[in-house]
GURO-423017 format. One record per residue (C-alpha): y, x, z. Coordinates in steps of 0.5 Angstrom, whole numbers, padded with zeros to 4 digits, always signed. Example, Ala and Ser with C-alpha at 12.3 -4.5 7.8 and 13.67 -1.06 7.14 Angstrom:
-0009+0025+0016
-0002+0027+0014
This chain:
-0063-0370+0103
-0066-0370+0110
-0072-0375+0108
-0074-0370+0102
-0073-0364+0106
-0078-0367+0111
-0083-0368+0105
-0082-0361+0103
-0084-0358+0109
-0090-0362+0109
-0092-0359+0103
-0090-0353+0105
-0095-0354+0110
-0101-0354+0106
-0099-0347+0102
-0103-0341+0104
-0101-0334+0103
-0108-0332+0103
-0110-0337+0097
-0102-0335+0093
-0105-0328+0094
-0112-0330+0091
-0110-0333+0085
-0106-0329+0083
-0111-0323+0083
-0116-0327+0079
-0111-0328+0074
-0109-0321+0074
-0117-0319+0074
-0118-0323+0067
-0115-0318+0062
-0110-0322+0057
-0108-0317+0052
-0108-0319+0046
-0111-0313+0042
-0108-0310+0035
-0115-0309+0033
-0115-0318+0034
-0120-0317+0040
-0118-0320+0047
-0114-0326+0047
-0112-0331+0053
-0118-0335+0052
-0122-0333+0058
-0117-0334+0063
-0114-0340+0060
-0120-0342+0062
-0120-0340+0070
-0114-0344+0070
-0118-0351+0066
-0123-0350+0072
-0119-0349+0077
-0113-0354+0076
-0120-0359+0076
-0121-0356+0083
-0114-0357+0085
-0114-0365+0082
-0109-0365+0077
-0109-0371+0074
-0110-0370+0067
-0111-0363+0064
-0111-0361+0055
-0113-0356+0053
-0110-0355+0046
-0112-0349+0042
-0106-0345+0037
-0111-0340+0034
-0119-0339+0035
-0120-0338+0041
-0112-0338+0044
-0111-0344+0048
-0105-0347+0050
-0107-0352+0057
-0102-0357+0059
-0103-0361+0066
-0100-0367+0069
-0099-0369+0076
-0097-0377+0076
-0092-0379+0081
-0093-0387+0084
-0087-0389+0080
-0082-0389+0074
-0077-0382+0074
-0075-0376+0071
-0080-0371+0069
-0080-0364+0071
-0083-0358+0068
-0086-0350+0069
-0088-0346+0065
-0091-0340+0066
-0095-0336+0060
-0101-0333+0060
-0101-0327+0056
-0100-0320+0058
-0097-0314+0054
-0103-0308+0053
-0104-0304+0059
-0103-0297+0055
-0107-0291+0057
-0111-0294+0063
-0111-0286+0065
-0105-0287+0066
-0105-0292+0072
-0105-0290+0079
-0110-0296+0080
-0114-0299+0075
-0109-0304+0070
-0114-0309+0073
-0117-0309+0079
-0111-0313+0082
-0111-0308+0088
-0107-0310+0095
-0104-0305+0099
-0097-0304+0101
-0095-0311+0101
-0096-0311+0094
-0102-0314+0089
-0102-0307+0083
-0104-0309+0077
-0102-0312+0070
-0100-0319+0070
-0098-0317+0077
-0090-0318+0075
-0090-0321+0069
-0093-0327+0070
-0100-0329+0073
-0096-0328+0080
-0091-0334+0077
-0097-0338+0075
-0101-0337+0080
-0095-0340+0085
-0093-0346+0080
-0100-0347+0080
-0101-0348+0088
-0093-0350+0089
-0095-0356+0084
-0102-0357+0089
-0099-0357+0095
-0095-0364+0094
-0102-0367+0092
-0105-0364+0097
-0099-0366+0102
-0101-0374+0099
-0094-0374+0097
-0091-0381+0093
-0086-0378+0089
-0083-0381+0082
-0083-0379+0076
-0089-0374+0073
-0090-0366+0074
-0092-0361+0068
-0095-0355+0068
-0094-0352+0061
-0098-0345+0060
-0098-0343+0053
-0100-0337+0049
-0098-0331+0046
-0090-0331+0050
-0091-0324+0049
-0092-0324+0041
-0088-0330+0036
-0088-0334+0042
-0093-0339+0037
-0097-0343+0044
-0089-0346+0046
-0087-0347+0039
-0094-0351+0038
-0094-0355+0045
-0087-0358+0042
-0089-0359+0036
-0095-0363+0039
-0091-0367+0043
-0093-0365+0050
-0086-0364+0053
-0082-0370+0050
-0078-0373+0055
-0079-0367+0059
-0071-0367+0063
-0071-0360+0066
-0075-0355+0066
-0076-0348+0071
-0079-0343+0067
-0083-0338+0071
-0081-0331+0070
-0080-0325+0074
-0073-0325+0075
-0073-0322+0084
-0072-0330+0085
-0065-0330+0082
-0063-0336+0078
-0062-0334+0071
-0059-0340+0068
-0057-0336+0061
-0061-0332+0057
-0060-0327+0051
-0061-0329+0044
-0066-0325+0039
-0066-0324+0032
-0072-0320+0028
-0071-0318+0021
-0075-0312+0017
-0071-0308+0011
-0074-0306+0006
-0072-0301+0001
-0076-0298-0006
-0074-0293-0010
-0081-0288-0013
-0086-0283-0011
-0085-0277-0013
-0088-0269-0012
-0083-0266-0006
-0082-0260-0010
-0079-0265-0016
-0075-0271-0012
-0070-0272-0018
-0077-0275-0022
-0076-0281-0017
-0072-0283-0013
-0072-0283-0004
-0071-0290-0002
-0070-0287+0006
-0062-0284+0004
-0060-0292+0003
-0063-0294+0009
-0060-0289+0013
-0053-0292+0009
-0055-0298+0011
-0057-0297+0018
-0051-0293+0020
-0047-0300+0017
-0051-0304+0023
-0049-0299+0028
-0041-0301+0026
-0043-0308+0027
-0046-0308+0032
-0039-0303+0035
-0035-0308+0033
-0038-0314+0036
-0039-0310+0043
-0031-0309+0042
-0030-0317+0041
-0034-0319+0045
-0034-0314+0051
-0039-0314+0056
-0042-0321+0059
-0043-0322+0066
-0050-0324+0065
-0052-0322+0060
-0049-0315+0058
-0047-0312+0052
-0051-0315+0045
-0055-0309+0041
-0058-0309+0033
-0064-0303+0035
-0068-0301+0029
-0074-0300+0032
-0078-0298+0028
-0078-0294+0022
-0083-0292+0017
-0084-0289+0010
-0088-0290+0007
-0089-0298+0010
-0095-0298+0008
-0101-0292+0007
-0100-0284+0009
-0095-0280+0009
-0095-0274+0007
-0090-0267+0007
-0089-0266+0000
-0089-0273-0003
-0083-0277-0004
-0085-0284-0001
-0083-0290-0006
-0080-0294+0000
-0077-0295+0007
-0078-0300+0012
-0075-0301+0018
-0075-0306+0023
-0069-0310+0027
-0068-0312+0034
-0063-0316+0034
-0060-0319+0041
-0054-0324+0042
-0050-0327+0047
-0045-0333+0047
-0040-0332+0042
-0044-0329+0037
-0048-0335+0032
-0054-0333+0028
-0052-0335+0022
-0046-0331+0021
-0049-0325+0023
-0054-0327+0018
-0049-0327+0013
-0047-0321+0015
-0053-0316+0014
-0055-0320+0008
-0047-0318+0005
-0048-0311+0008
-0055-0310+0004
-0054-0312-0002
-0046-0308-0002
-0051-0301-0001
-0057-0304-0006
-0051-0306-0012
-0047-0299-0010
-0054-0294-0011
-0056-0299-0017
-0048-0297-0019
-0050-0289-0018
-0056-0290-0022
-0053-0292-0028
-0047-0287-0029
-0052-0282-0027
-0053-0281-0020
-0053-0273-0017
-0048-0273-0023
-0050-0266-0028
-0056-0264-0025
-0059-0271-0026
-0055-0272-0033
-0058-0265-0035
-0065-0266-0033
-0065-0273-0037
-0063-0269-0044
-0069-0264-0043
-0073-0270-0042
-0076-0269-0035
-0073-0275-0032
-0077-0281-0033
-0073-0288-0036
-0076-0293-0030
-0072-0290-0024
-0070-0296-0020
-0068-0298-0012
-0067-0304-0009
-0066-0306-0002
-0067-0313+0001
-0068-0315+0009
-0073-0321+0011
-0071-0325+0018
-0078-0326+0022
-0075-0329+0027
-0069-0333+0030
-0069-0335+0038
-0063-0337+0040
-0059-0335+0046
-0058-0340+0051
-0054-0342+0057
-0054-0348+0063
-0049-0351+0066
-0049-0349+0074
-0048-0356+0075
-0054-0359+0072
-0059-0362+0076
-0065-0357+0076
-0060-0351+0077
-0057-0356+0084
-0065-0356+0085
-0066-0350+0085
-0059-0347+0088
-0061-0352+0094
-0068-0349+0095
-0065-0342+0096
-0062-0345+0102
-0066-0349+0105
-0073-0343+0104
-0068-0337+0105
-0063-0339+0108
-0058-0335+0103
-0054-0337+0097
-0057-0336+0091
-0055-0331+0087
-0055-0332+0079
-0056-0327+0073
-0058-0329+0066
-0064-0326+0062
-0064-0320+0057
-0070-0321+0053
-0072-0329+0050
-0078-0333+0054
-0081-0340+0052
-0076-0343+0055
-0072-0341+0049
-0075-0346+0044
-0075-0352+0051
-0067-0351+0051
-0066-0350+0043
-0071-0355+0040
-0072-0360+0046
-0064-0359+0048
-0069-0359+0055
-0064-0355+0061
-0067-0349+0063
-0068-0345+0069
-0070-0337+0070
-0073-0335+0076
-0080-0332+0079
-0083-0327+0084
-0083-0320+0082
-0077-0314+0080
-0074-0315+0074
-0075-0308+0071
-0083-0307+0072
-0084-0311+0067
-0088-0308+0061
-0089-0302+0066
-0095-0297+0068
-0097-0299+0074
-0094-0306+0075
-0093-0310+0082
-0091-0316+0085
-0089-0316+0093
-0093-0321+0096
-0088-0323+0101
-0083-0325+0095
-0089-0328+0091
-0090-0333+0097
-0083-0334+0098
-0082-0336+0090
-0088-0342+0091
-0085-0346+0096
-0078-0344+0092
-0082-0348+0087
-0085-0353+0092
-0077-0356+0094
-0074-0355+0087
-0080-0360+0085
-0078-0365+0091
-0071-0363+0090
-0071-0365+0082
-0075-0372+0083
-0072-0375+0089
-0065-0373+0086
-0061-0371+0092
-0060-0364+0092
-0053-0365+0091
């Protein structure tokens, strides 16, 4: 261990704050939102990045579009021997700036002051790329000969169906990969479990009518509130079996979004013809996806065959039976439900004794002089698909608090940005050389 920590603080001597702080202020600069209207993507700044690992001498740079105009790049840095291979990941996409108004400072303009670079991106996570980038330099610089191969993965749309990560994996780009530090703003605490995340969308139909005669069709938003309460319940029952995770806190079922119509515009005195409503599901160890699958198809369909029931005996009893025998109701009065999973990423966990966590646990003491401190991340990363697709061992961690994130005026400590690139730096020399027990 002494001779790797002798190359560590080689390398270390090659990091610049002023250069950390730079970088991550030209990535910040270069908007990255992904727009709803499909203006703005990733491409301009993906691009920086391709010239600038050029200028850092990585030895080989791909550049892999996902969709038009949205490139993944993935770079290698070759040891001068046979070894395991290390990745970082870090994304470039940013969430929407919102109403720039308001903002204290321009979204981005990447301002310094008080110790802190502002600006969107800042935290969450072109400070984190900004330090693999440089950590991974700094060991070429420094002439180090280590084994093995370092990866530098910087996918698209993180923020979105995490399409860029699903797309480098299914190109072959992280086979053989044996550990993986994923760059996210975690205040540089070792996340070594994450929560999983369950999309769905349910849909109820029932029939438009005027808002003054609602028993000549049929409001499919009294179902979805039955069945919505439903979840409630289970989300209650699985919080009281479970109980609250150390890391990861309790699991939840949200809705979090719910429109009727689904599509077209609402209006006062309409009764809209259907009701949708959108899940975020959120799993922790204990729960597997595939039973609450199971259970919230049963739950829908329980509501949808109880109203079809209610229906065909003569739903709303006399009131509905005698506007039939007046004819004021039409025969085609109908309502089904059905509920669509979007996406499934599943909760992860990695063991304290895996080789990248020993890496990282050894970092923490050599750069700061403290044991490190673990934690679990509350929402997915790309790490999600590594660890469940590629059974590659993932590791959380990175600058920046960990509730800033998606926030108005968003930031990063310059003193805990420079601190995460030379804890990336050891972690990498701990990895490759094998000697951080």
């Amino acid at each position: 261990m002494q001779t790797t920590q002798r190359l560590i603080e080689t390398a270390l001597s090659k990091l610049a704050k002023e250069e950390i702080v730079e970088l991550t202020r030209d990535l910040v600069r270069i908007p990255s939102v992904v727009r709803q209207d499909g203006s703005g993507n990733e491409e301009e700044v993906a691009r920086f990045v391709e010239g600038k690992l050029r200028e850092l001498q990585f030895d080989e740079i791909k550049v892999d579009e996902v969709m038009p105009h949205r490139p993944n790049i993935i770079a290698t840095m070759n040891g001068t021997k046979e070894g395991q291979t290390i990745l970082l990941e870090a994304h470039t996409d940013v969430v929407s700036e919102g109403d720039p108004g308001d903002w204290v400072d321009p979204p981005f303009e990447a301002i310094v002051k008080d110790g802190r670079i502002y600006g969107r991106g800042s935290c969450d996570t072109k400070n984190n790329l900004a330090s693999a980038m440089l950590a991974i330099a700094s060991i070429r610089r420094a002439n180090i000969e280590f084994p093995g191969r370092i990866l530098l993965a910087i996918p698209v749309d993180e923020e979105g169906m995490m399409s860029g990560i699903k797309h480098m994996i299914k190109g072959g780009y992280v086979d053989h990969v044996d550990g993986a530090l994923i760059c996210e703003p975690e205040d540089n605490q070792l996340c070594i479990m994450q929560k999983g995340a369950l999309r769905a969308v349910i849909r109820c139909r029932g029939k438009m009518s005027h808002g003054c005669m609602p028993l000549t069709g049929f409001n499919s938003t009294i179902p979805m509130a039955r069945i919505l309460l439903l979840i409630k319940n289970l989300e209650k029952e699985e919080i009281q079996r479970l109980g609250y995770h150390e890391f990861l806190g309790f699991p939840s079922m949200t809705p979090t979004v719910v429109q009727s119509p689904s599509v077209g515009e609402a209006q006062l005195n309409v009764q809209p013809s259907d009701c949708a409503a959108y899940m975020d599901i959120r799993t922790v160890p204990g729960q597997e996806h595939e039973d609450l699958r199971q259970r919230l198809v049963a739950l829908v369909e329980e509501v949808e065959a109880q109203v079809q029931e209610d229906l065909r005996s003569g739903y709303e009893g006399d009131v509905r039976k005698t506007l039939a025998e007046h004819e004021l109701l039409p025969p085609d009065i109908a309502f089904t439900a059905s509920i669509e999973f979007v996406d499934d990423r599943p909760w992860t966990v990695t063991r304290k004794d895996d080789q990248i966590v020993e890496a990282a646990c050894s970092a923490h003491r050599l750069i700061t002089g403290r044991e490190p401190v673990f934690n679990g991340v509350p929402g997915a990363t790309d790490g999600t698909f590594l660890n469940s697709w590629k059974k590659i061992p993932i590791l959380t961690t990175g600058s920046g608090d960990r509730m800033v994130p998606h926030q108005k005026d968003e930031w990063v400590s310059i003193d805990q940005l420079v601190e995460t690139t030379k804890l990336y730096v050891a972690t990498i020399l701990f990895f490759l050389f094998g000697d951080s027990k």
